[in-house]
VOGU-3710 file (C-alpha; in Angstrom, 3 decimals, decimal comma):
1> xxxxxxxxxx> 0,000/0,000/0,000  1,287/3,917/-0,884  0,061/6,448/0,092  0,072/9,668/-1,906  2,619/7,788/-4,073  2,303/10,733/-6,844  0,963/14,229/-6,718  -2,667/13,300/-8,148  -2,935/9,960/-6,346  -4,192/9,637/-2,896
11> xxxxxxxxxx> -3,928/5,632/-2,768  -2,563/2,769/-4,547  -3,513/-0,909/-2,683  -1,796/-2,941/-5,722  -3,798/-2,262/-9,087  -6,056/-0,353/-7,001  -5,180/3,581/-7,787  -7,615/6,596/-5,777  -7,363/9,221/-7,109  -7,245/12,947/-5,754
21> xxxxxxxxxx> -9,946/13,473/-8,012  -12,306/10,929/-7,115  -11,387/11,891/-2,968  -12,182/15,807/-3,475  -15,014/15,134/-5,718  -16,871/12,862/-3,080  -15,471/14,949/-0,177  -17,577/18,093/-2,063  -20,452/15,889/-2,983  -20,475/14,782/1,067
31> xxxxxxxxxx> -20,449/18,858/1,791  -23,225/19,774/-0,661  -25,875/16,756/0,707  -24,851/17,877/4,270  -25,792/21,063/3,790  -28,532/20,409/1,807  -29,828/17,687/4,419  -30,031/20,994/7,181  -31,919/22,244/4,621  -34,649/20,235/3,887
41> xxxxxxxxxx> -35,171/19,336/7,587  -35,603/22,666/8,164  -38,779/22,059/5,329  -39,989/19,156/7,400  -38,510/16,148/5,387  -37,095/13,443/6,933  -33,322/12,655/6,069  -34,252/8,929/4,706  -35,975/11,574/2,082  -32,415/13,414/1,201
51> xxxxxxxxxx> -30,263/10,387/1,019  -32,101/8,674/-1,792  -32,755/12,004/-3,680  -28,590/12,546/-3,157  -28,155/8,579/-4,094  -29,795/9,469/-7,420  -28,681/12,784/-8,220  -24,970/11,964/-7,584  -25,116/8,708/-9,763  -26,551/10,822/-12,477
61> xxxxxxxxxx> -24,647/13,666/-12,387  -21,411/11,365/-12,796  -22,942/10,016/-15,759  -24,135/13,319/-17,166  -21,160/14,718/-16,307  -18,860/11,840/-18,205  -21,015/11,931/-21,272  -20,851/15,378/-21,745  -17,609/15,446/-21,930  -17,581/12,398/-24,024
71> xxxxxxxxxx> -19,975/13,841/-26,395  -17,902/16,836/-27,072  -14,416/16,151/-25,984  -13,677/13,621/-28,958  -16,951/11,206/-29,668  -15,241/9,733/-32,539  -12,123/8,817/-30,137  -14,476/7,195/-27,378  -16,840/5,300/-29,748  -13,400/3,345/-30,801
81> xxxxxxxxxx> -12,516/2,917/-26,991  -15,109/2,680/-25,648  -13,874/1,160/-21,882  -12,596/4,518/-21,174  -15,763/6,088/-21,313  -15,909/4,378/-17,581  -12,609/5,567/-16,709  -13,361/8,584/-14,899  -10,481/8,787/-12,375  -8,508/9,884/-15,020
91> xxxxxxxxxx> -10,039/13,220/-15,294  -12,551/13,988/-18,271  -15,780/15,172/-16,239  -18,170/18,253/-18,128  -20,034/19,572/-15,028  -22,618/20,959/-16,879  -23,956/17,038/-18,413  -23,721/16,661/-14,215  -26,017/19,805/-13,646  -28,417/18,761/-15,961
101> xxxxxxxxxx> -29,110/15,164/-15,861  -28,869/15,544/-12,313  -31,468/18,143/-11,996  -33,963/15,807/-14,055  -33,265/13,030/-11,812  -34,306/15,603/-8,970  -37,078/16,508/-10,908  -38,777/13,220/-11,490  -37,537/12,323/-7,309  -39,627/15,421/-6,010
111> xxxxxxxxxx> -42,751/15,166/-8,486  -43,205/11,397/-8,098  -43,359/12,327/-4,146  -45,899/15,407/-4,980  -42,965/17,978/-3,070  -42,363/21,201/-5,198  -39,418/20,920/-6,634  -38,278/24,582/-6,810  -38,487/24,724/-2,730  -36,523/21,543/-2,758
121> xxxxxxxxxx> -34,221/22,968/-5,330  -33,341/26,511/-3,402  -32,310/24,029/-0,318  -29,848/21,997/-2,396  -28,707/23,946/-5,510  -26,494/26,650/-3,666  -24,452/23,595/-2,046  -23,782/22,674/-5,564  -21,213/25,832/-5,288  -19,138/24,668/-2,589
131> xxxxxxxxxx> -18,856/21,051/-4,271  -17,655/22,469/-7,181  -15,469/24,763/-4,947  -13,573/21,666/-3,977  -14,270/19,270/-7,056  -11,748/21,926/-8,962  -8,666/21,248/-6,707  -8,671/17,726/-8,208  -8,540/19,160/-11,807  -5,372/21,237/-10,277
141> xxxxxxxxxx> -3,890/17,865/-8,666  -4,905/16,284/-12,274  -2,777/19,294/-13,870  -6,341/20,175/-15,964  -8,255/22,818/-16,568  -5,626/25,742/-16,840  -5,359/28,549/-18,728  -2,839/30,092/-20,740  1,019/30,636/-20,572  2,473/33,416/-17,929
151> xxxxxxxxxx> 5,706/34,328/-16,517  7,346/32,768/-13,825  6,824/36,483/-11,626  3,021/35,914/-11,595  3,351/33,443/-9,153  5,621/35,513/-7,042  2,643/35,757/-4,957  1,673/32,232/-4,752  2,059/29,542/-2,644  5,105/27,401/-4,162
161> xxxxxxxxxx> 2,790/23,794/-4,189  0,094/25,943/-6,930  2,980/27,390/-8,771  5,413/23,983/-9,174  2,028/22,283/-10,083  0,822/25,230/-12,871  4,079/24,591/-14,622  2,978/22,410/-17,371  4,159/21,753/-20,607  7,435/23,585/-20,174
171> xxxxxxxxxx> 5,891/26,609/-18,928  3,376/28,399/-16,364  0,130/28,313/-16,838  -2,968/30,641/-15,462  -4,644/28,959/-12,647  -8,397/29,145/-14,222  -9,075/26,525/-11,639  -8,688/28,487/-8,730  -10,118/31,483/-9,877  -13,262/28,746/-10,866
181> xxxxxxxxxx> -12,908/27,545/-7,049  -12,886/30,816/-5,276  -15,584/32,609/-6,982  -18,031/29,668/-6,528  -17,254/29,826/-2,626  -17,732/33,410/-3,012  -20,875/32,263/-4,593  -22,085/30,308/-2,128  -21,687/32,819/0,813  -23,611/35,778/-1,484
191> xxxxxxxxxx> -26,664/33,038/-2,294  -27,315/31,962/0,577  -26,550/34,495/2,818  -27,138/37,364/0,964  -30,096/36,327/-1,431  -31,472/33,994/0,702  -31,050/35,462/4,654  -31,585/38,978/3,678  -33,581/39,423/1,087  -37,238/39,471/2,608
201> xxxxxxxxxx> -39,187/39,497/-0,923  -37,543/36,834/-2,736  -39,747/34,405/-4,128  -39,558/30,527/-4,115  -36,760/29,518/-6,956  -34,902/32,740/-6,557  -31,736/30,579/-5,122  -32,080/28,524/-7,656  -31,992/31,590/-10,470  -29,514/33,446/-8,198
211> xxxxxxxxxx> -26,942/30,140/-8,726  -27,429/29,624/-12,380  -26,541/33,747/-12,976  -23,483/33,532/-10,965  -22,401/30,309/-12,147  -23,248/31,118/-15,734  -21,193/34,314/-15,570  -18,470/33,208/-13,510  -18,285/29,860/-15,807  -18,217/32,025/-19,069
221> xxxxxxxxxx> -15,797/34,660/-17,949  -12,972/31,288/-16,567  -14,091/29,694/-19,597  -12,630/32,505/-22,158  -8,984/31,952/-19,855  -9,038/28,158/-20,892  -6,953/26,436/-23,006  -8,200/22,884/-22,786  -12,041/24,030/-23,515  -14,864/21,792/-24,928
231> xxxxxxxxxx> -15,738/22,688/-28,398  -18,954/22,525/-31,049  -18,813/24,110/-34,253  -15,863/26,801/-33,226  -18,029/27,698/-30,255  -16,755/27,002/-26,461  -19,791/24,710/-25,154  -18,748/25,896/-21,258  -20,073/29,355/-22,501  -22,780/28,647/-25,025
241> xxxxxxxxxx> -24,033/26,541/-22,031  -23,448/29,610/-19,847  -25,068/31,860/-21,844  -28,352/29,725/-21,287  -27,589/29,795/-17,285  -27,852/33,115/-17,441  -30,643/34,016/-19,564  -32,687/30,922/-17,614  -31,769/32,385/-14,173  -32,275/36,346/-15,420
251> xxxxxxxxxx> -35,895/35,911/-16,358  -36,528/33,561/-13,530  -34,973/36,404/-11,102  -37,478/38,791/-12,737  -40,985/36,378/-12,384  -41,500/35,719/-16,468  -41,997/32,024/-15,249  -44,810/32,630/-12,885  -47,293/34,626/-15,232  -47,356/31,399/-17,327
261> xxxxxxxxxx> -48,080/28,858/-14,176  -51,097/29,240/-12,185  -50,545/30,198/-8,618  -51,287/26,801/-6,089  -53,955/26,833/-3,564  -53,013/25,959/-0,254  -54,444/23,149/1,456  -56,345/24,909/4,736  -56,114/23,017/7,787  -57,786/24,171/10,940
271> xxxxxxxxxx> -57,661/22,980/14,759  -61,102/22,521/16,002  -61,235/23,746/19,721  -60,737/27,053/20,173  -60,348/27,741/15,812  -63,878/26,864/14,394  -65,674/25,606/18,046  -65,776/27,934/21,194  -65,182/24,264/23,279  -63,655/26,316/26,323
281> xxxxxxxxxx> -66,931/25,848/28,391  -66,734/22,415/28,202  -63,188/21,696/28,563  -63,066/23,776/31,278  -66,312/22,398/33,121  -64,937/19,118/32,402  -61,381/19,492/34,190  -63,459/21,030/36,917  -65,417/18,164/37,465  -62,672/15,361/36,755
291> xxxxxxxxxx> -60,269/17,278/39,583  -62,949/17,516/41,773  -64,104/13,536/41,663  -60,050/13,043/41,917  -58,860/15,804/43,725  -61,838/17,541/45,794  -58,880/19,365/47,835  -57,948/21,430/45,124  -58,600/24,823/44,144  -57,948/25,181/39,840
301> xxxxxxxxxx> -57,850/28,798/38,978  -58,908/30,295/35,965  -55,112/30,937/34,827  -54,595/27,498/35,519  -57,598/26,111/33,486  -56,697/28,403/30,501  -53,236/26,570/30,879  -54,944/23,190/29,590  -55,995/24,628/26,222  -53,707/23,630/23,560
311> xxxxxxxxxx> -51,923/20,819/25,741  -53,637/17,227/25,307  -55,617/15,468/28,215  -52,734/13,492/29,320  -50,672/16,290/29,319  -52,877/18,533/31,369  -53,770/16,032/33,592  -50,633/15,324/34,553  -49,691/18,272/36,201  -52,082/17,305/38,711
321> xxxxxxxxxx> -52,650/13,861/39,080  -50,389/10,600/39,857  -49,325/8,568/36,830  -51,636/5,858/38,016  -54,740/8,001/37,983  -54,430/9,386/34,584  -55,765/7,099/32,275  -58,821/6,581/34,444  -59,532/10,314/34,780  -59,045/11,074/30,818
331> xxxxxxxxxx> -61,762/8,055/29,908  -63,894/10,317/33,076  -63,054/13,771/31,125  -64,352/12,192/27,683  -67,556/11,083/28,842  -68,345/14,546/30,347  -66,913/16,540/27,792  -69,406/14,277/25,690  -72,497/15,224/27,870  -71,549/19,161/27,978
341> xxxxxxxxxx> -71,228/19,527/24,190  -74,735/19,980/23,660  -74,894/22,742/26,181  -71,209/24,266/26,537  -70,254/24,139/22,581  -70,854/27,038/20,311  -69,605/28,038/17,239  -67,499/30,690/16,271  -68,799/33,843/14,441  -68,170/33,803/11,273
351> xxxxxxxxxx> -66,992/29,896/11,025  -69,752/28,316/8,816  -69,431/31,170/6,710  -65,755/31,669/5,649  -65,600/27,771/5,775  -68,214/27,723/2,656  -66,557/30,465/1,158  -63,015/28,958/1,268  -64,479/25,979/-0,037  -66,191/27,740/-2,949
361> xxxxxxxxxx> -63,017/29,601/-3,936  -61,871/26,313/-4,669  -59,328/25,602/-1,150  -59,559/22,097/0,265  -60,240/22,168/3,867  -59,419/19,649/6,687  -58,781/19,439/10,569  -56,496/18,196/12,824  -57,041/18,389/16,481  -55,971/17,295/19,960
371> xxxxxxxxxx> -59,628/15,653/20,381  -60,751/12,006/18,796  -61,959/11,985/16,393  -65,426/10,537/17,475  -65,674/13,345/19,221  -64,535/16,353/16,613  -66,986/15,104/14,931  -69,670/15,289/17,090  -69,344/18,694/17,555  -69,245/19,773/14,107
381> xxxxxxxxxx> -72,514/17,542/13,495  -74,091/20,054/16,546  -73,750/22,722/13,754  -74,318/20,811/10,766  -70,407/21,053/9,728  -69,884/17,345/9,953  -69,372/16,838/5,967  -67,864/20,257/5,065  -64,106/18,927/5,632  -62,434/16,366/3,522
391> xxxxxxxxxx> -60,492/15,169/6,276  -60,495/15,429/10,339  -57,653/13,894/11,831  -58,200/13,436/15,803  -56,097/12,398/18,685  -56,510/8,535/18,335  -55,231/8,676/15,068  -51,527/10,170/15,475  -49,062/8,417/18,153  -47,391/11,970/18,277
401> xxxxxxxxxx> -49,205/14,369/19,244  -49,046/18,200/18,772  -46,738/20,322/19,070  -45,543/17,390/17,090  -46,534/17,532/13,290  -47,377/14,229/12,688  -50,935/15,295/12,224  -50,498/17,814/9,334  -48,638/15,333/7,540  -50,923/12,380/8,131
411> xxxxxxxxxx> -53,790/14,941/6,459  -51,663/15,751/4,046  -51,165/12,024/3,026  -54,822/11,468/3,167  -55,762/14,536/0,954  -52,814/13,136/-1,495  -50,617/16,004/-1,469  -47,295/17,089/-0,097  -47,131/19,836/2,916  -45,059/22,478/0,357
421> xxxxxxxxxx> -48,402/24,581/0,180  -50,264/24,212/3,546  -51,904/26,409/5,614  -52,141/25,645/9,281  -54,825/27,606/11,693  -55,531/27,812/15,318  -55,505/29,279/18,710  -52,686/27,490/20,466  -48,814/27,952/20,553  -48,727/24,438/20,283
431> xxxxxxxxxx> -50,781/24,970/17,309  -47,933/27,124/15,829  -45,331/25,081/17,103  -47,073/22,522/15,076  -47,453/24,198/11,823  -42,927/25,095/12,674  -42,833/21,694/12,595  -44,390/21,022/9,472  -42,501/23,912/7,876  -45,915/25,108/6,938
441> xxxxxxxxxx> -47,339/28,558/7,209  -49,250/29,215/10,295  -52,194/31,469/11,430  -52,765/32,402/14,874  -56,205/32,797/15,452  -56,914/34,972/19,195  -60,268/33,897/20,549  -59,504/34,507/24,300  -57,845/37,977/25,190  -56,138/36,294/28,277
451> xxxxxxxxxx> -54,527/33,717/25,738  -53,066/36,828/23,266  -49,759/36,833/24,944  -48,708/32,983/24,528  -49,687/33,244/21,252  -48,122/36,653/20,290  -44,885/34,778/21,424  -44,922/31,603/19,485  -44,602/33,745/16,462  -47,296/32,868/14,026
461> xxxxxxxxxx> -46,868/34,050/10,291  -49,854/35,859/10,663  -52,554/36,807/13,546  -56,042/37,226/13,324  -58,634/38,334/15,342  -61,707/37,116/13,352  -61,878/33,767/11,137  -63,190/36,725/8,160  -59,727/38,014/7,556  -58,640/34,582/6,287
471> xxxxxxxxxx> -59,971/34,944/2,988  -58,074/38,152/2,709  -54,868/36,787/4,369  -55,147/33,927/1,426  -54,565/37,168/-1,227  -51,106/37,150/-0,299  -48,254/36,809/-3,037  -46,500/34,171/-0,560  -45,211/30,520/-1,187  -47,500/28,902/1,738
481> xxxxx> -44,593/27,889/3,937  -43,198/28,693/7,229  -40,371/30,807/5,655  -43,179/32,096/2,922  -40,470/30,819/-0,120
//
């Protein structure tokens, strides 16, 4: 075994040769689907999600990238050899085939899943940048990718490893690779930080258009310094293939795309208590009674009751029963809370109404609640509202429970689409902290004064004090999201 037995090899075990090339590649591939993993948590996808999207898109940008340069390095050459065509440690790799076919694997990944793939795309394109940042170093350790002659003095500022390496064919040549290297780190920082941190109108895609204009021009302006360039028909295909980058990513920076698509409706998700039912009477007669029967020593105030909104039974319970007595008190709380719907239960002005109207303006409509089901529905049926929702998922049917968003996504997976374009509403911070969960956008709804506060401080996108200003909230030019992009 050697190790680093020549300037571009890393290993040699026998016949086996690793190459610099294929180690920095990988190491930048490993950086970009790191990164890009924060990313789409942050969306909330689960990682399993991002290692077979990175899987696929790394095997197929290889291949894109090999064939590209195949196609247009010397066809004629490779046809007649064809077992180098697999030979890719040797150098030979046209990131643009890589960009490409690897973006329509991503493409076909996302849409087969129902996820949009321009969110998905601003999460993971930018990282592209710093893999290229470090794929380039193993063109410089493969003594590629340079530009033309220059005197020995150029380098008098150098480091003496990049100017002993950039002397190549008898002389010193320009090192287009760094140049390449630094300006896509540069790019990175400027995307994501700049574009995407700071930049409080940017629409969703805008990363994406931001990369392909700084790549573009900072791919045709290293291209022009190259001597070792890809060429069709007297034309440098690095820069024709540039050219498009830019134009692509200019008119997608200026919105011509989304005039021609029609803007998604969100999928509108409510909680029930508190969001479309005034329940409060109930729940709280119901604790009353169920600490009473349990606990007839103790005195529940009315800061303490409005405590167990939001919070489910078990939760609430717990702060003031043993562990043993729980389960028996929440079956006790369910049968009252049953028997005071009737009387305790009213709806919420203007519920029935904007529910019809969202409805009519074409939004789907579902709930998902801390209640069972059984029961959500029984209060809805009190006001006839039992069929206006296309799906009600209750407490029985999650085994996570909110602030936890399994509950959003479970509707979402019953109403067949992904949770890119969701709207959550309700009265709770756990409501919100829900919806942060999801990465979906959330709507504070403020039925109780004395509740205001929490909910001010879980940081909804947006708060309301009457279920009417939905409609007009729904106006907005926003990606439905948590971020709104």
């Amino acid at each position: 075994m050697k190790l680093f037995p020549d300037v571009s090899t890393f290993l040699e075990i026998g016949p086996v040769v690793i190459k610099w090339y294929a180690v920095l590649i990988l190491t930048g591939a490993f950086l970009a689907y790191y990164l890009s993993a924060r990313n789409i948590k942050k969306m909330g996808y689960s990682t399993d999600m991002t290692d077979d999207l990175f899987f696929g898109a790394l095997l197929s940008g290889v291949v894109g990238a090999r064939l590209w340069y195949v196609a247009f390095y010397n066809l004629d050459y490779y046809l007649s050899n064809p077992l180098e065509i697999l030979m890719t440690w040797q150098g030979g790799m046209a990131i643009q085939g890589g960009l490409l076919l690897g973006a329509a694997y991503g493409y076909y990944f996302v849409k087969k899943r129902k996820i949009s793939f321009l969110r998905w795309a601003d999460g993971i394109v930018p990282t592209i940048l710093i893999a290229q940042a470090i794929g380039r170093w193993g063109n410089f350790l493969n003594q590629e990718a340079f530009g033309g002659v220059v005197s020995e003095n150029f380098y008098r500022f150098f480091p003496s490893f990049i100017k002993d390496l950039m002397y190549i064919d008898g002389a010193y040549r320009t090192p287009t690779f760094l140049y390449e290297s630094a300006l896509n780190l540069l790019g990175y920082f400027l995307i994501t930080y700049g574009l995407g941190k700071m930049t409080k109108s940017r629409k969703r895609g805008d990363l994406v258009y931001g990369y392909l204009m700084w790549y573009g021009i900072t791919r045709f302006w290293v291209e022009g310094l190259r001597t070792d360039s890809l060429m069709f028909m007297g034309l440098r295909m690095a820069q024709v293939t540039s050219v498009a980058f830019i134009l692509v990513g200019g008119l997608g920076m200026m919105g011509i795309y989304r005039k021609f698509f029609k803007k998604v409706k969100p999928v509108i998700l409510f909680d029930l208590d508190g969001t479309l039912l005034d329940t409060e009477k109930a729940i709280f007669a119901s604790y009353e009674q169920v600490l009473k029967e349990t606990r007839p020593q103790l005195n529940v105030s009315k800061e303490e009751l409005l405590e167990l909104l939001g919070p489910t039974l078990n939760q609430g319970l717990a702060k003031y029963l043993k562990p043993e007595e729980i389960e028996s008190a929440i079956k006790r709380y369910r049968e009252l809370n049953i028997q005071f719907h009737p009387t305790h239960v009213t709806m919420i002005d203007g519920a029935k109404e904007v529910i019809s109207q969202l409805k009519k303006d074409g939004y789907r409509v579902g709930i998902v609640s801390s209640k069972k089901k059984e029961v959500c529905l029984l209060g809805l049926s009190l006001f006839d509202m039992q069929d206006d929702f296309e799906v009600v998922i209750g407490y029985d049917e999650v085994s996570k429970h909110k602030p936890d968003p399994e509950g959003i996504f479970n509707a979402c997976v019953e109403l067949g689409v992904g949770h890119d374009e969701v709207v959550y509403v309700g009265d709770s911070a756990s409501d919100v902290e829900a919806a942060k969960a999801a990465a979906v956008y959330s709507i504070g709804f403020v039925l109780n004064p004395d509740r205001k506060a929490a909910l001010v401080a879980s940081k909804p996108n947006k708060i309301i004090e009457r279920l009417t200003e939905i409609p007009s909230v729904l106006k907005e030019d926003i990606s439905w999201t948590s971020s709104t992009t």
